[in-house]
N, C-alpha and C positions, 0 to 999 in steps of 0.2 A: 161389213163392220161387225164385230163381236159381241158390240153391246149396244142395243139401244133402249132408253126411255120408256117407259108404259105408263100407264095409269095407275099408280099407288109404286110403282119399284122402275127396276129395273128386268132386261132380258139380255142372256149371257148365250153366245153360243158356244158347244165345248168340241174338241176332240179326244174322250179318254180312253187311254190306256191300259186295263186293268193287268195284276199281277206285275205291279213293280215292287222295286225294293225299300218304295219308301213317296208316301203319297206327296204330292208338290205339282204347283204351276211351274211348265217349262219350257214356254214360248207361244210360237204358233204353227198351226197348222193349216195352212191354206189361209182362209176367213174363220178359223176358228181359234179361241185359247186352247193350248192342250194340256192336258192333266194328266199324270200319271197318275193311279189309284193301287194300292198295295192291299187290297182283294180281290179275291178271282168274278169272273162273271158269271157266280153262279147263284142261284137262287135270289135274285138283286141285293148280292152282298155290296159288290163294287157301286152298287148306285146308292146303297145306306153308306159307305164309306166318302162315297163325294159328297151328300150332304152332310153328313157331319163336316167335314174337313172347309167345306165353302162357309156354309153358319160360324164355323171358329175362324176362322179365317180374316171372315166378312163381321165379324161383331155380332152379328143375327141369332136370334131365336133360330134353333131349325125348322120350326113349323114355319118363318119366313121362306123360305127355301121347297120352290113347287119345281117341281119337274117337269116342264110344258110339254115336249119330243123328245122322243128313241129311249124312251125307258130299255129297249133291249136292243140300241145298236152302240155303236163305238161315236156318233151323232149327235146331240143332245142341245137341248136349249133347256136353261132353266132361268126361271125368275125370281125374283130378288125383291123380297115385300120390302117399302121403308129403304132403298137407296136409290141415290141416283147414280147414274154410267160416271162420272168422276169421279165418285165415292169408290165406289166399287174396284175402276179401275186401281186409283191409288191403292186400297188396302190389298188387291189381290197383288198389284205390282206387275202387271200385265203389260207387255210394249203398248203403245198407243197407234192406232191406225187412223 
């Protein structure tokens, strides 16, 4: 499942795609949501780019928005201060598993 529950938020798991033409949620990936992100993977452009885009996204501060795992792979979990996994799913618009 891509998202579950924690204590104060939620936790998202991702699969992104950096160097698209235009950052968005675009399905799934195995057990993961995958993201396209429209920055390259370098210097953790693509990982400042998916927090921005998930915070706007999701309503959130970005400081809500921590990056638990694979800060340097295509991988990722992030957590979500202040929502819960229905919240979330609805505002990202995510299939539901």
């Amino acid at each position: 499942m891509p998202m579950r529950e924690v204590p104060g938020g939620v936790e998202i798991d991702l699969w992104v795609q950096p160097r698209a033409s235009k950052t968005a949620v675009v399905g799934l990936q195995g057990d993961a949501i995958k993201v396209r992100v429209a920055a390259p993977p370098v210097d953790g452009r693509a990982n400042t780019e998916l927090v921005r885009f998930l915070a706007k996204r999701l309503g959130v501060p970005r400081s809500a928005v921590e990056m638990v795992r694979g800060e340097k792979g295509r991988r990722k979990t992030v957590r979500i201060a202040g929502l819960t996994a229905a919240d979330a799913q609805a505002r990202l618009g995510a299939p539901p598993r």
